[in-house]
MMTF fields as JSON, N, C-alpha, C and O atoms, coordinates in Angstrom:
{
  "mmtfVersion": "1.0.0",
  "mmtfProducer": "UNKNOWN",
  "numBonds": 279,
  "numAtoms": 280,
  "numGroups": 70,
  "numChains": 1,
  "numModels": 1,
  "chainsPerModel": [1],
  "groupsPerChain": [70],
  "chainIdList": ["A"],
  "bondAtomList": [4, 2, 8, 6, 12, 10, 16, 14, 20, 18, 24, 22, 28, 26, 32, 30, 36, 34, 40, 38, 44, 42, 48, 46, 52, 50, 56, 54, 60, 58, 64, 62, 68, 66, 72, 70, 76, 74, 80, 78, 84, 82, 88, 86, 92, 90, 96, 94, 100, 98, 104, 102, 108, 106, 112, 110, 116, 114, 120, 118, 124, 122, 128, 126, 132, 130, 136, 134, 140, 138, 144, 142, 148, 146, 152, 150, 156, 154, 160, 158, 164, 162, 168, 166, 172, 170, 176, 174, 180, 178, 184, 182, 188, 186, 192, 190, 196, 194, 200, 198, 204, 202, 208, 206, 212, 210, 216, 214, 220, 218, 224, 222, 228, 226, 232, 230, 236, 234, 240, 238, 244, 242, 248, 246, 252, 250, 256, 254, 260, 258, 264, 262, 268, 266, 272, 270, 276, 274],
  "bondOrderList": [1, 1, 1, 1, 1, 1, 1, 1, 1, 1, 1, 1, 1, 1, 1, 1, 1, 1, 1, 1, 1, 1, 1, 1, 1, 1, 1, 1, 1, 1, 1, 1, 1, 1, 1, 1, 1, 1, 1, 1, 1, 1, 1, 1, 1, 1, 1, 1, 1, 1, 1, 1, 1, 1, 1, 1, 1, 1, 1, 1, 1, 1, 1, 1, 1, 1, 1, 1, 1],
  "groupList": [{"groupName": "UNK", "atomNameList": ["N", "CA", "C", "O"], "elementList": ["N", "C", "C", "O"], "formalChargeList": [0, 0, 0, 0], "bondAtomList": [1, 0, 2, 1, 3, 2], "bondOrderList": [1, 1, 2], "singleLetterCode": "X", "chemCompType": "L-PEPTIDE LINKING"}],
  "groupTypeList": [0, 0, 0, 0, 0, 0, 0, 0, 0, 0, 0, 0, 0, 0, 0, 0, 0, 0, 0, 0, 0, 0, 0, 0, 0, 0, 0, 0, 0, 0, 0, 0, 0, 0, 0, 0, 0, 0, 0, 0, 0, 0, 0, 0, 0, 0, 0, 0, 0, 0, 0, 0, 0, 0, 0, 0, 0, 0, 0, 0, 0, 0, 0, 0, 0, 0, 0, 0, 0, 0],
  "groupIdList": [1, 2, 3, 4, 5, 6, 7, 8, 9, 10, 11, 12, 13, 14, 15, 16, 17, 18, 19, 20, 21, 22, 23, 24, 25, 26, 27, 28, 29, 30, 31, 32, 33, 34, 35, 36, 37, 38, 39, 40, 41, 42, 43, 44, 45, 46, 47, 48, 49, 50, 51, 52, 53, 54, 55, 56, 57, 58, 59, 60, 61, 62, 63, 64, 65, 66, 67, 68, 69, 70],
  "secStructList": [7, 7, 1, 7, 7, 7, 7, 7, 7, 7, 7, 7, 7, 4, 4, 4, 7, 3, 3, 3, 3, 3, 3, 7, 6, 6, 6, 7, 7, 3, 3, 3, 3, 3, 3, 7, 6, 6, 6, 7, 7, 3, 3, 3, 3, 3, 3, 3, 7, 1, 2, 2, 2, 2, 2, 2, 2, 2, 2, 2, 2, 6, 7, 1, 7, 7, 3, 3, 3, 7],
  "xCoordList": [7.991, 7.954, 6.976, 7.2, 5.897, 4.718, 4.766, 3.841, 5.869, 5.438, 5.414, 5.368, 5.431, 5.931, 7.245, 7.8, 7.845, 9.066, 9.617, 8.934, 10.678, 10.617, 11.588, 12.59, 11.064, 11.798, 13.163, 13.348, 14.146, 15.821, 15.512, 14.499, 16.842, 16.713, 17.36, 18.516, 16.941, 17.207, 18.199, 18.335, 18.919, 20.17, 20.219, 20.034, 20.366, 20.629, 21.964, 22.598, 22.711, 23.894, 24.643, 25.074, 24.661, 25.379, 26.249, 25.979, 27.41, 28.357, 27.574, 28.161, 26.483, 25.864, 24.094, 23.284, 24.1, 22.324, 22.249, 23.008, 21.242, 20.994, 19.811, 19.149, 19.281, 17.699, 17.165, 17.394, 16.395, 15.164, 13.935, 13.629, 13.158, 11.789, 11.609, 11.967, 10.984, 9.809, 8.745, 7.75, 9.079, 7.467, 6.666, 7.233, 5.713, 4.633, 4.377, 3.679, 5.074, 4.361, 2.591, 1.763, 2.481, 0.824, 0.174, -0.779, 0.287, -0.492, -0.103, -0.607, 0.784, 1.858, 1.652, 1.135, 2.01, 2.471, 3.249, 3.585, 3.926, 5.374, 5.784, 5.301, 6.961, 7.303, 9.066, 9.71, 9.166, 10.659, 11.363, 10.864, 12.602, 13.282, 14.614, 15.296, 15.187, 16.439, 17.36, 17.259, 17.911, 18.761, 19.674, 20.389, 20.042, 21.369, 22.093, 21.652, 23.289, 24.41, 24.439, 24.29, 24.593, 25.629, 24.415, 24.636, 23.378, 22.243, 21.28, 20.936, 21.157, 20.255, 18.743, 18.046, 18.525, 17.252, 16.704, 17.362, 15.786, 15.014, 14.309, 13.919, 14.466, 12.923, 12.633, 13.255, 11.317, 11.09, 10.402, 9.94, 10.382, 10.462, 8.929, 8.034, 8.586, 7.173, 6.717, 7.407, 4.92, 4.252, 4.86, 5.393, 4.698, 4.74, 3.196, 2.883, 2.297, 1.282, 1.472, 0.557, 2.705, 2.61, 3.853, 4.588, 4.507, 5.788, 6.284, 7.456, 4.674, 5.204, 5.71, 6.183, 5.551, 5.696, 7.399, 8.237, 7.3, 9.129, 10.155, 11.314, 9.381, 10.307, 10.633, 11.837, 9.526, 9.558, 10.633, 11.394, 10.419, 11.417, 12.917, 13.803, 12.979, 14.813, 14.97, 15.954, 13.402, 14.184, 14.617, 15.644, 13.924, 14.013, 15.131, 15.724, 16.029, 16.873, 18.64, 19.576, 18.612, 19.254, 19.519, 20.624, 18.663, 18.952, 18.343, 17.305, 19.522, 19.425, 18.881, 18.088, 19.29, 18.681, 18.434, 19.079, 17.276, 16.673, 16.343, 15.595, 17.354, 17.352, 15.628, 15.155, 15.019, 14.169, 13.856, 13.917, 13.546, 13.588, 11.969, 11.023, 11.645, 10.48, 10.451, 9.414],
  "yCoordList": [17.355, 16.925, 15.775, 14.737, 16.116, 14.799, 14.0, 13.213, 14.183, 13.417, 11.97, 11.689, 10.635, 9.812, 9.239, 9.226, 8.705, 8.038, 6.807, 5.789, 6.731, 5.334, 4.721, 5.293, 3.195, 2.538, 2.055, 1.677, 2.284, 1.853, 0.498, -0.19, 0.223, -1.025, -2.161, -1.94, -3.212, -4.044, -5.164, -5.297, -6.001, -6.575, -7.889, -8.465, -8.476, -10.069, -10.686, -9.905, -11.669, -12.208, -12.701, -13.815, -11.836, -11.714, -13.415, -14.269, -13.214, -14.635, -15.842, -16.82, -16.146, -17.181, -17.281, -17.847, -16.441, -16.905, -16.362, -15.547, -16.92, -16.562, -15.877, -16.21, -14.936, -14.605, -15.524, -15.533, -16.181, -17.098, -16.595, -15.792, -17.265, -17.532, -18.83, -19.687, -18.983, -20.511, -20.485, -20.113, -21.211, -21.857, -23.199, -24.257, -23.074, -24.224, -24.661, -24.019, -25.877, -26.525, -26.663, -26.446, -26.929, -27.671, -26.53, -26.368, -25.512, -24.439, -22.872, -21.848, -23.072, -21.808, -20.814, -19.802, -20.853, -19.588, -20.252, -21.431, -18.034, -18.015, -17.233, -16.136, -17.992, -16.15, -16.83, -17.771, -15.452, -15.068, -15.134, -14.856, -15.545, -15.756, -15.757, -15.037, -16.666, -17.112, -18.176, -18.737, -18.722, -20.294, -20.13, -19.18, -20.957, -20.696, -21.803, -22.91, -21.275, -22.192, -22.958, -24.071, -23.018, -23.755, -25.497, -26.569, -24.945, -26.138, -26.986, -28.136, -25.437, -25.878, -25.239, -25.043, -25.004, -24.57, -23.438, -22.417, -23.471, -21.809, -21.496, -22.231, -20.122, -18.911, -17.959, -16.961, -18.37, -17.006, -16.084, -16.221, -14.906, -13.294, -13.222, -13.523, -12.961, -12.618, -12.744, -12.66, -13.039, -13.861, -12.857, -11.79, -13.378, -12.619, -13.035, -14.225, -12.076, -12.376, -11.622, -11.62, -10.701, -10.076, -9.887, -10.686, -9.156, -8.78, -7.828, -7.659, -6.845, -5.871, -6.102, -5.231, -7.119, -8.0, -8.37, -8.077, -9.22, -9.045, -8.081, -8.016, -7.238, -5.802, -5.546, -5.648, -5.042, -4.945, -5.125, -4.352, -6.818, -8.053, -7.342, -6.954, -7.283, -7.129, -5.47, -5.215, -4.195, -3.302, -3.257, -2.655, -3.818, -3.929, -4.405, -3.856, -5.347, -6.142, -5.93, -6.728, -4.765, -4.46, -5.547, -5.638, -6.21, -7.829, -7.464, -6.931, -8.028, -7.799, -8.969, -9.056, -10.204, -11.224, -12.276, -12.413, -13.161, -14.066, -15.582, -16.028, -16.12, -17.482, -18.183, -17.962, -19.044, -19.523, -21.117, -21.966, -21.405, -22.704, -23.555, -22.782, -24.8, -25.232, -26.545, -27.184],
  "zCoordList": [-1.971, -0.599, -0.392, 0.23, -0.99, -0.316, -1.894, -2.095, -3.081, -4.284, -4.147, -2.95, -5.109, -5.023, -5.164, -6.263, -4.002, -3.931, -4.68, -4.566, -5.386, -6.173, -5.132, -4.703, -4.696, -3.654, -4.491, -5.648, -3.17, -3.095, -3.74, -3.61, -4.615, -5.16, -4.521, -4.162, -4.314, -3.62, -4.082, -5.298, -3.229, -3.057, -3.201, -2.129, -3.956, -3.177, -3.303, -4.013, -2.987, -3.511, -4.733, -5.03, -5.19, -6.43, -6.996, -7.841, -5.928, -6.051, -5.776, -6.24, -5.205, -5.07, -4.889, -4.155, -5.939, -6.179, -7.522, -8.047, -7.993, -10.084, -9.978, -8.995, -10.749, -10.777, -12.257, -13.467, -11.341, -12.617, -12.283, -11.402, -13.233, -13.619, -13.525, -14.333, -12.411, -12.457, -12.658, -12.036, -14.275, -14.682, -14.301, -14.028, -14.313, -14.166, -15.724, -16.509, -16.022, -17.159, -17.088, -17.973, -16.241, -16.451, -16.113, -16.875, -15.159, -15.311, -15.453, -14.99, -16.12, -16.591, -15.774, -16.247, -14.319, -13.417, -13.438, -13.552, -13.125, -12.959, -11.849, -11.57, -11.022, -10.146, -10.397, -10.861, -9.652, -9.848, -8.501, -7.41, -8.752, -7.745, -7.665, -8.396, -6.659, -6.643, -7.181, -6.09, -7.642, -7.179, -6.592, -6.911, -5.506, -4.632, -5.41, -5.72, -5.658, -6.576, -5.763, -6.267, -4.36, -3.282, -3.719, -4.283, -3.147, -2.77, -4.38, -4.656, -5.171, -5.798, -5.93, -6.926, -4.603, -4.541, -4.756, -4.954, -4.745, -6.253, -4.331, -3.424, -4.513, -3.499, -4.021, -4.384, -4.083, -4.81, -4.04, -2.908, -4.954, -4.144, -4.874, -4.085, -5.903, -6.182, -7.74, -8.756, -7.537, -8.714, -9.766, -9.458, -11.153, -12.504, -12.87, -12.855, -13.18, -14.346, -15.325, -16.148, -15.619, -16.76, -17.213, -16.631, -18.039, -18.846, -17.965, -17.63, -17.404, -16.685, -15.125, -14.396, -14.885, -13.889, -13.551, -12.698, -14.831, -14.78, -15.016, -14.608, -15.872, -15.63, -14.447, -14.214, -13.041, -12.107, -11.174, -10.592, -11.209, -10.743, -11.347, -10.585, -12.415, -13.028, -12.092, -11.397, -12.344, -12.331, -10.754, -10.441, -9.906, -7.842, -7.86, -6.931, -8.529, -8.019, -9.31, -9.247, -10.248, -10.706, -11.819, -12.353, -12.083, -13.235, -14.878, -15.27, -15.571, -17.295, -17.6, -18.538, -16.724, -17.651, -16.676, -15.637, -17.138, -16.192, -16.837, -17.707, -15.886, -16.533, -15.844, -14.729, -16.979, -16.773, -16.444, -17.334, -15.201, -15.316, -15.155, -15.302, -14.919, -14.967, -13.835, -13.658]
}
């Protein structure tokens, strides 16, 4: 009753958005996000500082694989 809850996994548009990784060449942060096919443009949802970080990211949003861009 009072244990911990693991939060509902969350949604985004499948047919028109990609899940990436944007890196920073010059100061290597990364967060994770979107690309919308239509436009182009990356939003991202939240920082990565770790491996365990992007696990996170794939396991909230149901994603096997994450294209990385810079």
């Amino acid at each position: 009753m009072f244990g911990k809850k693991k939060p509902a996994q969350l949604s985004y548009d499948k047919d028109n958005e990609t899940p990436a990784v944007k890196s920073s060449i010059c100061t290597g942060e990364k967060t994770a996000g979107f690309i919308d096919n239509r436009t182009g443009k990356y939003h991202d949802v939240m920082l990565i500082k770790s491996e365990a970080d992007l696990l996170e990211f794939k396991r909230m949003y149901g994603v096997d694989e994450v294209k990385t861009i810079y």
